[in-house]
C-alpha positions as CSV (number, residue, x, y, z in Angstrom):
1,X,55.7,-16.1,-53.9
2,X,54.8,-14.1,-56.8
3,X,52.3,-16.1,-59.1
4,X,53.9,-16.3,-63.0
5,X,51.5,-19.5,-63.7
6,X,50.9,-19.5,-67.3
7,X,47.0,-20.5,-66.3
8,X,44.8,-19.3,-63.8
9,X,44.7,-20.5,-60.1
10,X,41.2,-22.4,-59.5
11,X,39.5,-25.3,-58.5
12,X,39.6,-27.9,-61.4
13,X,37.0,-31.0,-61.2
14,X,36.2,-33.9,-63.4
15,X,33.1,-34.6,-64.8
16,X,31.8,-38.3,-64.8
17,X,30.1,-39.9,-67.3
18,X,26.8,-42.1,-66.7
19,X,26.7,-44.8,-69.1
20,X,23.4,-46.8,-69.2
21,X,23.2,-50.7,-68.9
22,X,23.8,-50.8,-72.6
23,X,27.0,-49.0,-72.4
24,X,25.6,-46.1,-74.3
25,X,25.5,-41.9,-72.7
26,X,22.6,-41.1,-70.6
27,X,22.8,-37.7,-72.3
28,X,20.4,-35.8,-70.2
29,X,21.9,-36.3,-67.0
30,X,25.3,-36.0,-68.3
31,X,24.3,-32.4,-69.1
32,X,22.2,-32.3,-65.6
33,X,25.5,-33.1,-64.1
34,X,27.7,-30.3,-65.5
35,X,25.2,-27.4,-64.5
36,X,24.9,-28.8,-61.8
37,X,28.7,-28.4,-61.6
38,X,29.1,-25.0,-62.7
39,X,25.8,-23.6,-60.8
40,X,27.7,-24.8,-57.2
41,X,30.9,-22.7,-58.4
42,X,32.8,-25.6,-60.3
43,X,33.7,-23.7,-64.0
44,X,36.4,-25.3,-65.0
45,X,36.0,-28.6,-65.7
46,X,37.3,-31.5,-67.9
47,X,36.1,-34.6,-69.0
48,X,38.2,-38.1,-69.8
49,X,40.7,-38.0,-67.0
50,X,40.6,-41.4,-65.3
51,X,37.4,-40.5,-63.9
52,X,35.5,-40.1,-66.5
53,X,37.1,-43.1,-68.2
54,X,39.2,-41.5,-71.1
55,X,41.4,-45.1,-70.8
56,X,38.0,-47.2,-71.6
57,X,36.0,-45.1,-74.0
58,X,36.0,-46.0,-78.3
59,X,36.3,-43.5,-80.6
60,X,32.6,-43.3,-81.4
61,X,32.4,-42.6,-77.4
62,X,35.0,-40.3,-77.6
63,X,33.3,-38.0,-79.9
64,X,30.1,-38.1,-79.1
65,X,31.4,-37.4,-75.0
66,X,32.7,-34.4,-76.6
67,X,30.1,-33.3,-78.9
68,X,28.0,-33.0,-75.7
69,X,30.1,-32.3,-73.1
70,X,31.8,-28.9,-75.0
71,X,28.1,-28.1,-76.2
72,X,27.1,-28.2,-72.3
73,X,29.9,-26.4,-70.8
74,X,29.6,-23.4,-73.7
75,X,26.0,-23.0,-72.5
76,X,27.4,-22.4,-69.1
77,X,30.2,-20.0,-70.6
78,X,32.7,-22.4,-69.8
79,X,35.7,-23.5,-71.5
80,X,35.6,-27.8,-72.2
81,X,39.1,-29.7,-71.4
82,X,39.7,-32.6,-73.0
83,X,41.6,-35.7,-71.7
84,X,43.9,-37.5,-73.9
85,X,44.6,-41.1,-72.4
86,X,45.9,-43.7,-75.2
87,X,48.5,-46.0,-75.7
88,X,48.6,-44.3,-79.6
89,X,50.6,-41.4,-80.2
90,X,48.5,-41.2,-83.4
91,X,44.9,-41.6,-81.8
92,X,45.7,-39.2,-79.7
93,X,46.8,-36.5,-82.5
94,X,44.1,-37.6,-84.1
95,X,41.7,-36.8,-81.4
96,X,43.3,-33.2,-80.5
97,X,42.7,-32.6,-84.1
98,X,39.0,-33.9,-84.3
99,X,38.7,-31.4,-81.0
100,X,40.3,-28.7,-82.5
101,X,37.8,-28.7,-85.4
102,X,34.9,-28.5,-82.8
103,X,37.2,-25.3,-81.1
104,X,38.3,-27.2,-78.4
105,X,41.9,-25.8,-77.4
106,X,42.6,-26.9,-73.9
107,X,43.8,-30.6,-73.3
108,X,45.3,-33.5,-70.7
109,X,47.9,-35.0,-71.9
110,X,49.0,-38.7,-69.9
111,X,52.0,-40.0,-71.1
112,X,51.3,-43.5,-73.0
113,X,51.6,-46.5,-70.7
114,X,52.5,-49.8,-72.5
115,X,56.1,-49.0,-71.4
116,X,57.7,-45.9,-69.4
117,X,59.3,-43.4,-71.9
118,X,62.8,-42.8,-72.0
119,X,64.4,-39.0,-72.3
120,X,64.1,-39.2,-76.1
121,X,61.1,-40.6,-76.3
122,X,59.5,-38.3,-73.4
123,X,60.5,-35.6,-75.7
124,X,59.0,-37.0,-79.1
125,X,55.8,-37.3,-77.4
126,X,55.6,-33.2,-76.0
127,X,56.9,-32.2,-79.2
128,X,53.9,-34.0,-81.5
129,X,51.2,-33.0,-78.8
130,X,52.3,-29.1,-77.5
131,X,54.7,-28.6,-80.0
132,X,52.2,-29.8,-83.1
133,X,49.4,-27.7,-81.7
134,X,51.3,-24.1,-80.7
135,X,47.9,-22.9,-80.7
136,X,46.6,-25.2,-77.7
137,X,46.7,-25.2,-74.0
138,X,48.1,-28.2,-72.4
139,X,47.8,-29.6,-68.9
140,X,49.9,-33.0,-68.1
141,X,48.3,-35.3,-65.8
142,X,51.2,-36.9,-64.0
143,X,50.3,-39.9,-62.6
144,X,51.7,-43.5,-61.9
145,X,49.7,-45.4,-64.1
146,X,51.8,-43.8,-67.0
147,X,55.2,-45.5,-65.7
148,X,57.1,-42.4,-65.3
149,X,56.2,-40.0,-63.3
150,X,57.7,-36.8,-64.4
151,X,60.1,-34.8,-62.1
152,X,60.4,-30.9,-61.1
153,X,63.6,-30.8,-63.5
154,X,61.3,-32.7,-66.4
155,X,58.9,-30.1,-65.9
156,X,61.3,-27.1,-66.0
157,X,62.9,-28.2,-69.2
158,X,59.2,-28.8,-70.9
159,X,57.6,-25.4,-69.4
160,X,61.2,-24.3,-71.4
161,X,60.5,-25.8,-74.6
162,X,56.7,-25.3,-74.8
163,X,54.9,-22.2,-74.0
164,X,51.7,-23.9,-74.4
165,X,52.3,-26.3,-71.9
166,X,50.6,-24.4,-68.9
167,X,49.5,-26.7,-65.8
168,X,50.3,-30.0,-64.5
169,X,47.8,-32.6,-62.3
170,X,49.6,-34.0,-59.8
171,X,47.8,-37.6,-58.1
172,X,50.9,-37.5,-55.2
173,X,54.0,-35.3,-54.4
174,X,56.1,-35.6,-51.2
175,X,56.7,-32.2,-49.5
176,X,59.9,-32.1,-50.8
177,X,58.8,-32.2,-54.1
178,X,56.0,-29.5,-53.6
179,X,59.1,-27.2,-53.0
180,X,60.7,-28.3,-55.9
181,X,57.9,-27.9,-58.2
182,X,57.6,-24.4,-57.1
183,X,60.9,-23.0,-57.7
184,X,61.9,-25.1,-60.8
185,X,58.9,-24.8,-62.9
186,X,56.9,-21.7,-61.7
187,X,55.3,-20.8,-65.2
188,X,53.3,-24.4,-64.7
189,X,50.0,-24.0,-62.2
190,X,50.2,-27.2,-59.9
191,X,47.0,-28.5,-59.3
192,X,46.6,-31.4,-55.9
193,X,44.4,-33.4,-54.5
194,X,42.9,-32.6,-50.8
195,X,45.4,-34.1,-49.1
196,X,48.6,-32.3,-50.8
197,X,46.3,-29.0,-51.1
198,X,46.6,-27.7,-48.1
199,X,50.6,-28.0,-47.5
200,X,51.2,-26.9,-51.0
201,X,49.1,-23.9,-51.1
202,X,51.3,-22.6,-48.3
203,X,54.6,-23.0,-50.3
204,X,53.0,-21.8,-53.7
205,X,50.1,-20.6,-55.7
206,X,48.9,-24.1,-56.1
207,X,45.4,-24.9,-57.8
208,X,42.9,-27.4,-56.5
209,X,42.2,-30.7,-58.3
210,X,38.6,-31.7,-56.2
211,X,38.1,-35.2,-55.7
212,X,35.9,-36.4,-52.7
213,X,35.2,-32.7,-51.7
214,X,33.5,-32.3,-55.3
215,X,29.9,-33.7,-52.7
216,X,29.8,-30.6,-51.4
217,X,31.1,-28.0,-54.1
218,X,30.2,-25.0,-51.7
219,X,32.9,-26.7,-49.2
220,X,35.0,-27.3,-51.8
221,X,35.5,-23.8,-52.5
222,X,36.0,-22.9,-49.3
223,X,38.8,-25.2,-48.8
224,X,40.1,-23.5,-52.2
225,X,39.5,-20.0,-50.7
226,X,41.5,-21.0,-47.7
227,X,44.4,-21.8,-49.8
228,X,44.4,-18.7,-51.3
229,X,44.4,-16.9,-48.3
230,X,46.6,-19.0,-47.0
231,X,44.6,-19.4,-43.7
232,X,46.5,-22.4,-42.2
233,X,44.2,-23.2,-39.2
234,X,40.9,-23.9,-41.8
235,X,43.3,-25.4,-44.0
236,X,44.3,-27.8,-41.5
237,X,41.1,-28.4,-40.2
238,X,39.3,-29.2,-43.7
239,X,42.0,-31.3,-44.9
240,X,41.1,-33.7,-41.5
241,X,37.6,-34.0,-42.2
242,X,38.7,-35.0,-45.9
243,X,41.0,-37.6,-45.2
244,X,38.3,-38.5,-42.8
245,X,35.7,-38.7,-45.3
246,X,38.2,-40.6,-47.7
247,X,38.7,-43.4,-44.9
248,X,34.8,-43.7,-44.8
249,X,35.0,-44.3,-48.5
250,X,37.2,-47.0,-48.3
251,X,35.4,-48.8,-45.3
252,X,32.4,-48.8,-47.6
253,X,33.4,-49.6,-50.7
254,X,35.8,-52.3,-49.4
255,X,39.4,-53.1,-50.6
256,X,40.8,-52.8,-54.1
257,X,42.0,-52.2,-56.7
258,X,39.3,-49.6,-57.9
259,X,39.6,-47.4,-60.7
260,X,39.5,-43.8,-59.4
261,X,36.1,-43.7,-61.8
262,X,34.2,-46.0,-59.6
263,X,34.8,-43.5,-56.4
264,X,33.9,-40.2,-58.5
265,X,30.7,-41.8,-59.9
266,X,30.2,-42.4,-55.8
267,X,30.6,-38.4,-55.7
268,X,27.9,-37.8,-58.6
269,X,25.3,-39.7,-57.0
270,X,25.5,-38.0,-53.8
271,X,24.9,-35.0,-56.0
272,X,22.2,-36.6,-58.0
273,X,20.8,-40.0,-57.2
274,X,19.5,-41.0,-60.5
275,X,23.5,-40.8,-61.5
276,X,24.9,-44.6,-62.2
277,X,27.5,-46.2,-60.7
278,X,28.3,-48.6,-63.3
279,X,32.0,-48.0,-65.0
280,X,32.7,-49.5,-69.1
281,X,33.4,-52.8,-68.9
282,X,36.0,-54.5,-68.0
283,X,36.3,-52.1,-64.7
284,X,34.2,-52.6,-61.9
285,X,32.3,-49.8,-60.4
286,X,31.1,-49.7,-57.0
287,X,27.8,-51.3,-55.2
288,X,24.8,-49.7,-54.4
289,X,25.1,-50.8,-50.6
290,X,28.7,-49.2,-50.9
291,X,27.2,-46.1,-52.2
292,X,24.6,-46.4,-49.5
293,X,27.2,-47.4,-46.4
294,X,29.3,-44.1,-46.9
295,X,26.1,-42.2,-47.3
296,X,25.3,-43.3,-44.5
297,X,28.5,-42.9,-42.5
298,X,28.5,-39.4,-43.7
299,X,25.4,-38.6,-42.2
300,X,26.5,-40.3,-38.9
301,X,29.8,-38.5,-38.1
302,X,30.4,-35.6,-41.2
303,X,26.2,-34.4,-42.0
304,X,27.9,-30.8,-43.1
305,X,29.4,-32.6,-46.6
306,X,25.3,-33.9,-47.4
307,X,24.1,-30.7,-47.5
308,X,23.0,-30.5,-51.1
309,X,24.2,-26.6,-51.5
């Protein structure tokens, strides 16, 4: 298939944010953090998905997360996406606009989540985000939390309507809908998760969205790589040792519901123990002895992904 993505086919990965007892951002290993990121091969990254809390933080949060985190990645030559998650058509226009002001132009858009958006409504809400901001890039985050999760059709018919509306974030597709995806809206790079990765990157030139793999961001890349090349045999054989390490994760941490935060800020620490686990209240992050079982059961039956490299 012959790649007409409006944005570049790579590995895209969240950056958490440590929050001290108080609340307030541990500022020097936030920065720690992204280096650490980008020096393992991870360069384009975004903060204020639901990993790195967008849905919790204040405004005062807001900015100052993105004070620092665009100041950060710019040191490392790399471009800062924002996430947008609100229930406020207007915060969120006002926030792309406090960004802009700082330079920021690429963004994650969720679709607000009080109630599912109708057709009419679906289309208010691209046209005062992409269609306000023609000089912004805009990635959708398509996700069930939002109430609507947007279809192959939905996407071909935004893609048509906005120019600037250049990648999507998909949390789960069937195989049928990988397909669909592909052929209806092939100006849109599809980033998945490590489970869809590795069927999808056979059908299309899909990007990577890293979750569990981001412990070992040499690995990670490899598993990207293999994509790319469409090498099915590694493709195959990584994804099994993911899912494997994502059943671990879930033995150890226990059962649910979790927001997705509380498993990233599991990833960060096995990159950097000093990173907290702690999530903005009201959400729960995980234990310490969670942290510690899956450590632990990664060094028992997968020691490759604890390599710190």
């Amino acid at each position: 298939m012959t790649d007409t993505a409006r944005s570049p086919r790579t590995v895209l990965a969240a950056c958490c944010v440590p929050w001290d007892d108080t609340g307030a951002l541990v500022e020097p290993l936030f920065r720690d953090s992204i280096a650490d990121l980008v020096a393992h091969g991870l360069r384009d990254l975004y903060v204020f998905g639901t990993a790195g809390e967008g849905h919790a933080v204040d405004e005062q949060r807001f900015d100052q997360v993105v004070d620092v985190f665009a100041d950060e990645a710019r040191r490392h030559g790399v471009d800062p996406m924002i996430g947008l998650i609100s229930l406020s058509l207007p915060a969120v226009i006002g926030r792309i606009e406090r960004c802009a002001a700082r330079g920021i132009r690429s963004f994650q858009l969720s679709l607000p989540s009080w109630g599912a958006l109708n057709d009419a409504e679906l289309a208010t809400f691209f046209a005062e985000t992409c269609g306000r901001f023609p000089e912004a890039d805009f990635l959708h985050y398509n996700l069930g939390r939002s109430g609507r999760m947007l279809t192959p059709d939905d996407y071909a018919a935004l893609a048509a309507e906005h120019p600037n509306l250049v990648a999507v974030k998909h949390t789960r597709a069937d195989y049928a809908t990988v397909h669909r995806l592909f052929a209806r809206a092939p100006q849109l790079r599809h980033f998945f998760t490590e489970a869809m990765y590795s069927y999808a990157s056979l059908v299309g030139p899909a990007g990577f969205l890293v979750s569990i793999a981001s412990v070992r961001p040499r690995l990670a890349r490899e598993y990207f790589d293999a994509g790319v090349a469409r090498d099915a045999d590694a493709l195959m054989a990584t994804c099994a040792e993911l899912l494997d390490l994502s059943a671990e994760l879930r033995r150890a941490v226990g059962p649910g519901p979790h927001m997705d935060g509380a498993f990233d800020k599991v990833f960060a620490r096995m990159r950097d123990p000093r990173f907290p686990l702690a999530l903005l209240p009201p959400y729960q992050g995980t234990s310490d002895d969670a942290y510690e079982a899956f450590r632990a059961a990664l060094r028992a039956h997968h020691p490759r992904w604890l390599d710190p490299s």
